[in-house]
Every structure is written in structure tokens, then in C-alpha cells.
C-alpha positions in Angstrom: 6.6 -4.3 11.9 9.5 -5.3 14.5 10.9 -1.9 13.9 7.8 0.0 15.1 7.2 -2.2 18.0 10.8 -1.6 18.9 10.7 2.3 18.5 7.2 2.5 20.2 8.7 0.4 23.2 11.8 2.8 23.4 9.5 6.1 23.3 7.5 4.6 26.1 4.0 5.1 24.2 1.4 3.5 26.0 0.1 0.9 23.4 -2.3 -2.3 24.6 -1.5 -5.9 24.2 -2.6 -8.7 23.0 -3.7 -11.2 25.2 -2.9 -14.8 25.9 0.0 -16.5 26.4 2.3 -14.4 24.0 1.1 -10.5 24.3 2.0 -8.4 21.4 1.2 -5.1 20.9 -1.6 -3.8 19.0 -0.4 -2.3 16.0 -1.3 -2.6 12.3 -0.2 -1.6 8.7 -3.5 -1.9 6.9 -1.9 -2.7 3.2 1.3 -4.1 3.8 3.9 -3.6 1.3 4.5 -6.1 -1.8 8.2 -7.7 -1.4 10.7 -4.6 -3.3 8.3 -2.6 -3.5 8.7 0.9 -1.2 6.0 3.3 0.1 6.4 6.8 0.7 3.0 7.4 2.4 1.7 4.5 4.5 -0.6 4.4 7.6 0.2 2.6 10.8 -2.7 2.1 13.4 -2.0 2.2 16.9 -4.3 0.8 19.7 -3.9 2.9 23.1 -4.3 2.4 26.5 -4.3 6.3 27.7 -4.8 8.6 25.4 -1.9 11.0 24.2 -2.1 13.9 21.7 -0.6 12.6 18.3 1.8 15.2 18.4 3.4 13.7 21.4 3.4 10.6 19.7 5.0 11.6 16.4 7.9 13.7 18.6 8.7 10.3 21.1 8.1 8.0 17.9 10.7 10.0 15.2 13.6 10.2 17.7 13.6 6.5 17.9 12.9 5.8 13.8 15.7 5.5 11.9 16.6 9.1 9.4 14.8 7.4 7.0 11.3 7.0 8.4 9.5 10.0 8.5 6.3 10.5 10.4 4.3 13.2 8.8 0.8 13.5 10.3 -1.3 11.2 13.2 -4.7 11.3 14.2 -7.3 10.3 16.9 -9.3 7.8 15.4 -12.2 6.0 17.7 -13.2 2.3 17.3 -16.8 3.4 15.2 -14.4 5.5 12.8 -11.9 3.2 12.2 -10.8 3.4 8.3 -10.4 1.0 5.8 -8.6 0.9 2.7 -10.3 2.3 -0.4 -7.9 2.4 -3.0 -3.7 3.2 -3.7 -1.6 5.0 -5.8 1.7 3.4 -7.6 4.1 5.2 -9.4 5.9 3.3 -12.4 9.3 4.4 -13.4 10.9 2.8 -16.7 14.2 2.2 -17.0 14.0 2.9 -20.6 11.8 6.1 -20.8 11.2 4.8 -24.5 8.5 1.8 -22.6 6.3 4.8 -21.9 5.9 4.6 -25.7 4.7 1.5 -26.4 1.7 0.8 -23.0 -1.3 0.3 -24.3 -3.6 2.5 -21.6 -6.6 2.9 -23.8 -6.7 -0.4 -25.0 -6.6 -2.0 -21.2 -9.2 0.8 -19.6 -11.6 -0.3 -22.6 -11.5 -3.8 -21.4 -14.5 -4.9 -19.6 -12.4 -7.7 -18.4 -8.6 -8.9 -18.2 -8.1 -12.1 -16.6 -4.5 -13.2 -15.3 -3.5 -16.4 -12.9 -1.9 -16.2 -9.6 -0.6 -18.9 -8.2 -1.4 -19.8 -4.4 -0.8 -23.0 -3.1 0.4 -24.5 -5.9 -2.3 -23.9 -8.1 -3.6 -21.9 -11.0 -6.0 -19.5 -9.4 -7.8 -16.8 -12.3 -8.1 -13.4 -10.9 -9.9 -10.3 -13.3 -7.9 -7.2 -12.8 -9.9 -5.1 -14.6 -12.2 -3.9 -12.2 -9.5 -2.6 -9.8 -8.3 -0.6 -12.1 -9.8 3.0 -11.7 -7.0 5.4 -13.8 -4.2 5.1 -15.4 -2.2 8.2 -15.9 0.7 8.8 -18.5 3.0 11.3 -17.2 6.4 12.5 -18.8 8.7 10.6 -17.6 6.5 7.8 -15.4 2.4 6.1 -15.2 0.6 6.8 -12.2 -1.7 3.9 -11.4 -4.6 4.4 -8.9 -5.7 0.6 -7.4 -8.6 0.0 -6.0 -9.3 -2.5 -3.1 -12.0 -4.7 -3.4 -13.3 -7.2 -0.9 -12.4 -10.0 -3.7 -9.1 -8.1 -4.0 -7.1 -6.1 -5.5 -4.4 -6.1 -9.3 -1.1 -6.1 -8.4 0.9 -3.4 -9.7 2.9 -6.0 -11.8 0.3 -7.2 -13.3 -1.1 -4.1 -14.7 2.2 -3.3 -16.1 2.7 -6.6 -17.7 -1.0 -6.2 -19.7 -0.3 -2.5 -20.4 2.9 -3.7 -22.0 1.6 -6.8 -23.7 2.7 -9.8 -26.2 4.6 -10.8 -23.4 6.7 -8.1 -23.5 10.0 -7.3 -21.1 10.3 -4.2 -19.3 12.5 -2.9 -15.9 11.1 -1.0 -13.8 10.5 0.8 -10.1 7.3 0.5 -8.9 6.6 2.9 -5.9 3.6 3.2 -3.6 3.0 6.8 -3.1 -0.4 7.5 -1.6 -2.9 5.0 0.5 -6.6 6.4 0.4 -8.9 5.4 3.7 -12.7 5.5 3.6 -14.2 5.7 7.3 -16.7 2.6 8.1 -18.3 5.3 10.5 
């Protein structure tokens, strides 16, 4: 977040504040990122104070990014049509290609119910993953999971992987967000 308040300060972009004692500027990442886990399409939400064409934006913004951050598209979006996460793609790479063999995708999408425990706090918290869970896709060389977010939230890639697998089963892999889907609440 630092870095996009940094290269949005450098390109002079005209974002709002906060206010109160300790202004910050109004930016957000509506699904932020699980720890190791990298996203090649995610959606950063900028609050104004003028308005500017996005292509301005996107042309002040990427000279300040580093090589590595890419901005691909930008849009207007009013306060009545602000969006809201409805569901995200991972993509799950194997180290062994020979794991793709052995996850049980039928199996899990015939569950009504699959119930794993997060900790939070200190405590043994249950948590149904099942009904996140919209597709599962077995590809050549990878599985392409599609998440949705509910307002109870939403399965951790991890822990779909871990019950596809099963028996407690040991696997490495890369798990990569690829595409973040918004619904308008307009």
C-alpha cells in the first residue's frame, strides 16, 4: 500500500485525505493479498478530489511504479457504482506435475459440506468451505480454482488444496491469484 501512496504522491495525482489528526490518502485494495501469495490482476480504488481521465492517471502512475507493476486498465467509478468483490480466480501449480493425479475434484464438488478450523485468536474457529467453492478446473499442467466471497467469507486457496489432496497428504506448490471479479452495488 506504501508503494502506491508513494508513486501517487510523486505523480502529483490529486487523491483526498483522510481526516483527523493523521490524514492518509484514500486508497484501497479491496481483497488484499494472502502472505506469498502473488496477483497478476488486482484492483486498486482511488478516491479523487478533481477529476482526471484514467488515462492520465495510468501514464503519471507507471512512470513512478517499479518495472514490475503494470497498470493495465482504470475507470471512472461514482460513489452509487462502487464495486464489490464477487468472486477470484487462483491458479495452482505443482511442483510435482504427478499431484495433479491424485486431487480428488469430484469427490470435494460433491460435498454438500467440508468443514476445516482456522485459528484466530488463539482459538479453534470451524469454517465450511464448501460453499465458496464454485469450479474447480483440471488443466494440463495446473487447477484453476474460482472462489467466491461470501459475507461469512471466503476458503482460502490452501485449504481447498489441502482437502482436494486429502489423508493429510503433502504437496508444494505456487498458488497465484490471476483474476479478481467485481459486482456493482449500483
Amino acid at each position: 500500500m506504501k508503494l502506491f501512496e508513494r508513486a501517487i504522491r510523486r505523480a502529483n495525482i490529486p487523491i483526498a485525505m483522510s481526516k483527523g489528526f493523521n490524514p492518509h490518502p484514500k486508497l484501497s485494495i479491496p481483497l488484499a493479498l494472502g502472505v506469498g501469495i502473488p496477483g497478476k490482476d488486482e484492483v486498486l480504488e482511488l478516491v479523487l478530489i478533481e477529476s482526471m481521465p484514467p488515462e492520465n492517471i495510468i501514464e503519471r502512475l507507471s512512470l513512478q511504479l517499479p518495472k514490475e507493476i503494470h497498470i493495465h486498465s482504470g475507470e471512472v467509478v461514482s460513489d452509487a457504482e462502487k464495486s464489490s468483490v464477487r468472486d477470484v480466480l487462483y491458479e495452482v501449480v505443482f511442483k510435482d506435475p504427478g499431484f495433479l493425479n491424485t486431487v480428488k475434484v469430484d469427490e470435494f464438488l460433491q460435498q454438500p459440506s467440508l468443514v476445516v478450523n482456522r485459528e484466530k485468536n488463539g482459538r479453534q474457529k470451524p469454517f465450511d468451505i464448501r460453499p465458496s467453492v464454485q469450479e474447480i478446473m483440471v488443466q494440463p499442467d495446473r487447477l484453476v480454482l474460482s472462489i467466491k466471497v461470501e459475507n461469512e467469507g471466503m476458503a482460502k486457496p490452501e485449504e481447498v488444496i489441502c482437502a482436494l489432496l486429502g489423508n493429510g497428504k503433502k504437496a508444494i506448490f505456487e498458488i497465484t491469484r490471476t483474476k479478481i471479479n467485481l459486482t456493482s452495488s449500483a
